[in-house]
Biopython code that builds the backbone (N, CA, C, O; Angstrom):
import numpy as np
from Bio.PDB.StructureBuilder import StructureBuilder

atoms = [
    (1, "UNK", "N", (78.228, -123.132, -112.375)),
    (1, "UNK", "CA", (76.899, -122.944, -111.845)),
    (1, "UNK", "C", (76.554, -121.460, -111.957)),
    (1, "UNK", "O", (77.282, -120.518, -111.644)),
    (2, "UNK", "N", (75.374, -121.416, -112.436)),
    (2, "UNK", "CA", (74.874, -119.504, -112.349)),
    (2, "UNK", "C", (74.254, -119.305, -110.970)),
    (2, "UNK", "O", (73.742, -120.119, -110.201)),
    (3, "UNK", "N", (74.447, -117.988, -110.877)),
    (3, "UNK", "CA", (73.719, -117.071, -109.680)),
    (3, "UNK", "C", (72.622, -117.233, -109.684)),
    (3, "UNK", "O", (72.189, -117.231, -108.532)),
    (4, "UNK", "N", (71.329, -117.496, -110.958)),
    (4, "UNK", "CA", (70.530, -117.732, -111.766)),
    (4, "UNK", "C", (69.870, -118.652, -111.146)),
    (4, "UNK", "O", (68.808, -118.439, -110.562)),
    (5, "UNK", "N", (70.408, -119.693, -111.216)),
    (5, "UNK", "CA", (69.832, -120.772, -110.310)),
    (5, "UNK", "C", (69.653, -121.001, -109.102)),
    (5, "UNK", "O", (68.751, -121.723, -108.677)),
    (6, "UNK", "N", (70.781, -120.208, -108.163)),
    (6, "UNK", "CA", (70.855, -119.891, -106.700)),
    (6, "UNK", "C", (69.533, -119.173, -106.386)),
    (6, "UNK", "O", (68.749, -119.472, -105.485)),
    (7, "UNK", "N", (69.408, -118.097, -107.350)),
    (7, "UNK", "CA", (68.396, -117.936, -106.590)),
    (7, "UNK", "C", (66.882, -118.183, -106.997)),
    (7, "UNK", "O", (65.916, -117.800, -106.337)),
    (8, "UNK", "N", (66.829, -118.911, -108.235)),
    (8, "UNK", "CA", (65.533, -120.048, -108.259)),
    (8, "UNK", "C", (65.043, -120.774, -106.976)),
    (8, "UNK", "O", (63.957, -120.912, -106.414)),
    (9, "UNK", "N", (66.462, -121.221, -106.736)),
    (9, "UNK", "CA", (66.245, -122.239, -105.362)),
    (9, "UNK", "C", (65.733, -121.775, -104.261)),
    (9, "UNK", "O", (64.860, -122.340, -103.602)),
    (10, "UNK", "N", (66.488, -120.246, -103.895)),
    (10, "UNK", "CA", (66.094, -119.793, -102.847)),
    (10, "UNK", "C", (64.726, -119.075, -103.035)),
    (10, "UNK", "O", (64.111, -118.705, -102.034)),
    (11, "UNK", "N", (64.196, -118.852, -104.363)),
    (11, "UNK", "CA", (62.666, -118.360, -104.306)),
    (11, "UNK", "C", (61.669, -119.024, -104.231)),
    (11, "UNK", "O", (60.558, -118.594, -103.919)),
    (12, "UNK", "N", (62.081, -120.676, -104.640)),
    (12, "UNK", "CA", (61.240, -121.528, -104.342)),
    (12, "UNK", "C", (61.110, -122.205, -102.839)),
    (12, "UNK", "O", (60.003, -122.645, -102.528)),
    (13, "UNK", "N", (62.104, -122.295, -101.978)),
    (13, "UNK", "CA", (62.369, -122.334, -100.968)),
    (13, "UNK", "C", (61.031, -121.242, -100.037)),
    (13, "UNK", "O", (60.135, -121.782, -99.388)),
    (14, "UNK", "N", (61.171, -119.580, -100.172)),
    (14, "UNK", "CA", (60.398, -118.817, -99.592)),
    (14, "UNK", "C", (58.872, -119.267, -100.062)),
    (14, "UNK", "O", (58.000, -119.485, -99.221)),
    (15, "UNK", "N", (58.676, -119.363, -101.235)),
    (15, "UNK", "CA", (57.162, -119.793, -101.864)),
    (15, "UNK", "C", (56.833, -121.495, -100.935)),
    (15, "UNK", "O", (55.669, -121.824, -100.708)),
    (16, "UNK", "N", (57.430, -121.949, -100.717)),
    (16, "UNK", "CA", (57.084, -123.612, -100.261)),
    (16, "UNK", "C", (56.855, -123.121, -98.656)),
    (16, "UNK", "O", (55.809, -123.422, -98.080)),
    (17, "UNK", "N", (57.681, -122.515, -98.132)),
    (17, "UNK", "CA", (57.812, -122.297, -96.437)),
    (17, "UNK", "C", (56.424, -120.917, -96.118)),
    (17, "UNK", "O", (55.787, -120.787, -95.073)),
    (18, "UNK", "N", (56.321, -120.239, -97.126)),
    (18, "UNK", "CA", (55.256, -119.550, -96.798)),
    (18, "UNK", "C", (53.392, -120.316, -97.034)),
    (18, "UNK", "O", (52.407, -120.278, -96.298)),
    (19, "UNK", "N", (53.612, -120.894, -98.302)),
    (19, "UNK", "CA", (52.523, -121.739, -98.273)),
    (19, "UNK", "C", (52.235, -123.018, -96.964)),
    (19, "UNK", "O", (51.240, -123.489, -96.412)),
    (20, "UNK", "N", (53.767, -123.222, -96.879)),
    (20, "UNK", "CA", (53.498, -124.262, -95.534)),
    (20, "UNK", "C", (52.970, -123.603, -94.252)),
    (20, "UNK", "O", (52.318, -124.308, -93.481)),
    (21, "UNK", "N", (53.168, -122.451, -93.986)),
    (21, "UNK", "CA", (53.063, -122.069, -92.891)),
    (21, "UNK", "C", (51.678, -121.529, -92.797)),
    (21, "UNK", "O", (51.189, -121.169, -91.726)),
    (22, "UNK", "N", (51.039, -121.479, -93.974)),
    (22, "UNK", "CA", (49.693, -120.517, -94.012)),
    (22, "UNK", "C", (49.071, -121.843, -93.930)),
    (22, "UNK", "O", (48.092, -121.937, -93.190)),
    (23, "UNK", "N", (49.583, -123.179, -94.742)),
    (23, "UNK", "CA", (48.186, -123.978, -94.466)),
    (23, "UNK", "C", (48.252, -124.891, -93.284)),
    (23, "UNK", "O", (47.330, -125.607, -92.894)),
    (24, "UNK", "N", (49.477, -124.784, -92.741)),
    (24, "UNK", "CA", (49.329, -125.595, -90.963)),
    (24, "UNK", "C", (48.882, -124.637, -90.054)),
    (24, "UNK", "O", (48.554, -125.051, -88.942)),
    (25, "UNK", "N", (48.778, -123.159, -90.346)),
    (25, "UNK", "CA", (47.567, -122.537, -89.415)),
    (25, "UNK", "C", (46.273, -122.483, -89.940)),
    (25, "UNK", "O", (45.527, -121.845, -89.198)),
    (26, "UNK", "N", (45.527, -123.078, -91.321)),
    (26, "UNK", "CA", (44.470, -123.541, -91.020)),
    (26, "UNK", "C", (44.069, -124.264, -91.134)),
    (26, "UNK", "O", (42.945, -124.527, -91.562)),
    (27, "UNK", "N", (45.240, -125.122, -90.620)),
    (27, "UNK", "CA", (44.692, -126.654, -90.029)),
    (27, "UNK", "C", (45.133, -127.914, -91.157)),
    (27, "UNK", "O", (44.770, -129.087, -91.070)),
    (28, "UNK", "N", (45.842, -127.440, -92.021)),
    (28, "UNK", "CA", (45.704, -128.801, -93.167)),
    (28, "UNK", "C", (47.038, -129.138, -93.423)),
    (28, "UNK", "O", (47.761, -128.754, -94.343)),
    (29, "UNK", "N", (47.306, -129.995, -92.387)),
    (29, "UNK", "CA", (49.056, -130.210, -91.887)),
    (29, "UNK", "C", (49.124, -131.440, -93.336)),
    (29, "UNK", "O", (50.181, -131.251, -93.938)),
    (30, "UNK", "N", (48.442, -132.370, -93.865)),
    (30, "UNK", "CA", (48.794, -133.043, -94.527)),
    (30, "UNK", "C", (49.135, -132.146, -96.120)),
    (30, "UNK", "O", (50.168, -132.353, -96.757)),
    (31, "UNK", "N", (48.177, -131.266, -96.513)),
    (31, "UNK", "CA", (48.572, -130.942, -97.620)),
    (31, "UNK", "C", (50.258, -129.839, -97.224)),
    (31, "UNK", "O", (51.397, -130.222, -97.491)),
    (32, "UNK", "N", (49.977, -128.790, -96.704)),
    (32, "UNK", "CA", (51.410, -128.625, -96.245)),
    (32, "UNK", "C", (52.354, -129.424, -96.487)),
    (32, "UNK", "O", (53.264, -129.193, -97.283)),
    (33, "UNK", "N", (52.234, -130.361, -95.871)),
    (33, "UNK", "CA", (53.606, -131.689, -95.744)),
    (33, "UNK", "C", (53.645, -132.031, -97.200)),
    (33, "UNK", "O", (54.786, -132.008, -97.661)),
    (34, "UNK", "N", (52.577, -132.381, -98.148)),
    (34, "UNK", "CA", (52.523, -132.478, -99.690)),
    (34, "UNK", "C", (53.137, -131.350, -100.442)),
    (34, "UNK", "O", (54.075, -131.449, -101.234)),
    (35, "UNK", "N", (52.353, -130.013, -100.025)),
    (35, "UNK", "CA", (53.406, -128.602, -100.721)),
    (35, "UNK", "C", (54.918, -128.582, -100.119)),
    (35, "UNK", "O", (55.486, -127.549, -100.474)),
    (36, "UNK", "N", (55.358, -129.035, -99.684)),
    (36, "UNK", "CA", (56.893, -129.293, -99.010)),
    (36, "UNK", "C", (57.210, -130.433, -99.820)),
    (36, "UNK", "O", (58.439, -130.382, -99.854)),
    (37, "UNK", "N", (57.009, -131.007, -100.208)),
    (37, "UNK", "CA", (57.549, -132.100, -100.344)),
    (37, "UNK", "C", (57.802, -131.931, -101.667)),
    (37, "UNK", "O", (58.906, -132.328, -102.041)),
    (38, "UNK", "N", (56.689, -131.190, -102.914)),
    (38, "UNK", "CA", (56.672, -130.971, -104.232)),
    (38, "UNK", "C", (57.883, -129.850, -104.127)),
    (38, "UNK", "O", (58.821, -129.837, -104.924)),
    (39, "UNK", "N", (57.787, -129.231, -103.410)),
    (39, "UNK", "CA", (58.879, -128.059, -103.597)),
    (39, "UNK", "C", (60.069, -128.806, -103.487)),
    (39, "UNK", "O", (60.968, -128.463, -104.255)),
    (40, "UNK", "N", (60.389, -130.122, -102.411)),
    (40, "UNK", "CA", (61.760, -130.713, -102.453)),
    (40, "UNK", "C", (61.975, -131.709, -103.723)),
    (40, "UNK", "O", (63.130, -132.075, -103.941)),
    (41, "UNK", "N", (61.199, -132.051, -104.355)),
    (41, "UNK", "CA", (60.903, -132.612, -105.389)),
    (41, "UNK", "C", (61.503, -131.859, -106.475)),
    (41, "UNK", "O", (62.457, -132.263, -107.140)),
    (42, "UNK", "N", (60.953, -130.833, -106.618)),
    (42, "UNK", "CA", (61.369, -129.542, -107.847)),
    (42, "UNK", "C", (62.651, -129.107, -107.740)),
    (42, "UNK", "O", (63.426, -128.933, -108.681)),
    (43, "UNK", "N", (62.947, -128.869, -106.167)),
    (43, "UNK", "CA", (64.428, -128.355, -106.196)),
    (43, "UNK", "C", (65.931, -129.518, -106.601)),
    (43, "UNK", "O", (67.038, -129.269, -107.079)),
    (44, "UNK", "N", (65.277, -130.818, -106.131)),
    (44, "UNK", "CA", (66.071, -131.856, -106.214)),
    (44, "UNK", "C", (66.310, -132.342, -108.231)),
    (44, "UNK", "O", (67.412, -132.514, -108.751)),
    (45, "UNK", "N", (65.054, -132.447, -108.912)),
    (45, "UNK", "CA", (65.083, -131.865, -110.241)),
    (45, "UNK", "C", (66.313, -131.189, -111.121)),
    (45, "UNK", "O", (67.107, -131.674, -111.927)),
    (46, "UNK", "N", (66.137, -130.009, -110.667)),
    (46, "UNK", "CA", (66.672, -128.714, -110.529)),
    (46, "UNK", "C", (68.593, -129.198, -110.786)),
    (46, "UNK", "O", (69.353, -129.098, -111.749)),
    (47, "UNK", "N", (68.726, -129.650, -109.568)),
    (47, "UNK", "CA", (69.748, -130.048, -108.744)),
    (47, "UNK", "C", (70.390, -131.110, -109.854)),
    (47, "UNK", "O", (71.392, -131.013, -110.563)),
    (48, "UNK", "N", (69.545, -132.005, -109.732)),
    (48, "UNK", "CA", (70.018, -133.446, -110.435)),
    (48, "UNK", "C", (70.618, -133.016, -112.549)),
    (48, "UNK", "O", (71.432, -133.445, -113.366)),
    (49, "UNK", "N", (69.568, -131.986, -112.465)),
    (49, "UNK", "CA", (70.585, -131.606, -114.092)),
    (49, "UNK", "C", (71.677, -131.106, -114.001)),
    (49, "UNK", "O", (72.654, -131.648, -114.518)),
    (50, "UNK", "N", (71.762, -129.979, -113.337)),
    (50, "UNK", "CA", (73.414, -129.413, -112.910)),
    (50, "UNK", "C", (74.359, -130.638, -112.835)),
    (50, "UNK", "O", (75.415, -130.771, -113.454)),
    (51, "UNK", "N", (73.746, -131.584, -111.892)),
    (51, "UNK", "CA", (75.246, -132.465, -111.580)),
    (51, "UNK", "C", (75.234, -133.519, -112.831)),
    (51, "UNK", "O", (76.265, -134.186, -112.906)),
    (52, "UNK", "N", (74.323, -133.761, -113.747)),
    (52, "UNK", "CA", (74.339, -134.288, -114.818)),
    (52, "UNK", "C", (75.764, -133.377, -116.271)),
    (52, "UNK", "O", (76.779, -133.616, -116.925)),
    (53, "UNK", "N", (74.648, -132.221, -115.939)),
    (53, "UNK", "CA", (75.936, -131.483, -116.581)),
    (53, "UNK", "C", (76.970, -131.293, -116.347)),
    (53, "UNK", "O", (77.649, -130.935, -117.309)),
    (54, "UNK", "N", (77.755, -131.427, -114.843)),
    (54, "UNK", "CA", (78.496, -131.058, -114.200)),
    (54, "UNK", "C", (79.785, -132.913, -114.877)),
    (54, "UNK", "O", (80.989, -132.853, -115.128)),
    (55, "UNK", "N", (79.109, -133.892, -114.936)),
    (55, "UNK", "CA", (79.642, -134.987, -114.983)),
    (55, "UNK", "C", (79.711, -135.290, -116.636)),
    (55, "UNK", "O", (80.522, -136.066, -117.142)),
    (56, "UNK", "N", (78.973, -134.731, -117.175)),
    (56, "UNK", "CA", (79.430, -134.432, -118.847)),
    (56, "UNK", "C", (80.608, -134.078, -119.047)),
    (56, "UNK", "O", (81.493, -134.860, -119.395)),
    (57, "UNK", "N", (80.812, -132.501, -118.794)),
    (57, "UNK", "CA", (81.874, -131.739, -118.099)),
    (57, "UNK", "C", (83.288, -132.516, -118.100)),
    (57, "UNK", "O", (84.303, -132.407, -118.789)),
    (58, "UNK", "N", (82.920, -133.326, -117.055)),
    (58, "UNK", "CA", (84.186, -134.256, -116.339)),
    (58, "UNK", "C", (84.546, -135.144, -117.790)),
    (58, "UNK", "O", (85.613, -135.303, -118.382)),
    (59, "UNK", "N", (83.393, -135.555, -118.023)),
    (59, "UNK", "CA", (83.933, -136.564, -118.858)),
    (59, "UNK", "C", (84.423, -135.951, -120.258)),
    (59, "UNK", "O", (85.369, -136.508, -120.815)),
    (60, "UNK", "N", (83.876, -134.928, -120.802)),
    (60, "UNK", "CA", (84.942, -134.209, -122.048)),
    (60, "UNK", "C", (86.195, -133.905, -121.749)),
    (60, "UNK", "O", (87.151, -134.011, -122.517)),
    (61, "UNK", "N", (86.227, -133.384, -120.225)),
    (61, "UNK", "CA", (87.528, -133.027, -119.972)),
    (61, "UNK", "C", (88.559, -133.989, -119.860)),
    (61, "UNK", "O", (89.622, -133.506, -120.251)),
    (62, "UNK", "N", (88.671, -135.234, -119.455)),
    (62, "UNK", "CA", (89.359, -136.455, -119.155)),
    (62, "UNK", "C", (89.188, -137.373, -120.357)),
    (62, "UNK", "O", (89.652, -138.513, -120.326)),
    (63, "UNK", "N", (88.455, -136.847, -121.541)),
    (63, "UNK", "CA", (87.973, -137.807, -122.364)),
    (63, "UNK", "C", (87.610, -139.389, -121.793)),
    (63, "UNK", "O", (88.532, -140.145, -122.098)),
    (64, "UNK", "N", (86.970, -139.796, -121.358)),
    (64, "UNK", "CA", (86.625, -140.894, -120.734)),
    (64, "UNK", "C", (85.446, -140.792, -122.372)),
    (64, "UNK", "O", (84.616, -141.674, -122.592)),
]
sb = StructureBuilder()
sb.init_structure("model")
sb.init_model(0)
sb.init_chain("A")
sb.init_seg("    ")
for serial, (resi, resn, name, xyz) in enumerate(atoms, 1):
    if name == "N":
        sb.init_residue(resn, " ", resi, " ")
    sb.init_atom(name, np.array(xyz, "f"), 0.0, 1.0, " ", f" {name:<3s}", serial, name[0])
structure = sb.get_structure()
């Protein structure tokens, strides 16, 4: 895994929690909850290729 990606995650993380927080103080708790949710969406993405690659990996190594 790269550092690279650690901190993709964690910049998208600050960008999702700051947009959330600006639009449930003016008032628009549903889109908030939508910008949260795209951000867990993106990070899960993100996530799901690593462990794709991660299980490639496994399987060259064990030749399966």
């Amino acid at each position: 895994m790269e550092v690279d990606l650690i901190f993709r995650i964690a910049a998208i993380g600050i960008i999702v929690s700051v947009l959330h927080q600006l639009l449930v103080r003016s008032g628009r708790e549903e889109q908030a909850m939508l910008t949260t949710l795209a951000g867990l969406i993106v990070v899960l993405m993100m996530i799901v290729r690593e462990i794709s690659t991660l299980f490639d990996t496994i399987k060259s190594v064990f030749s399966l």
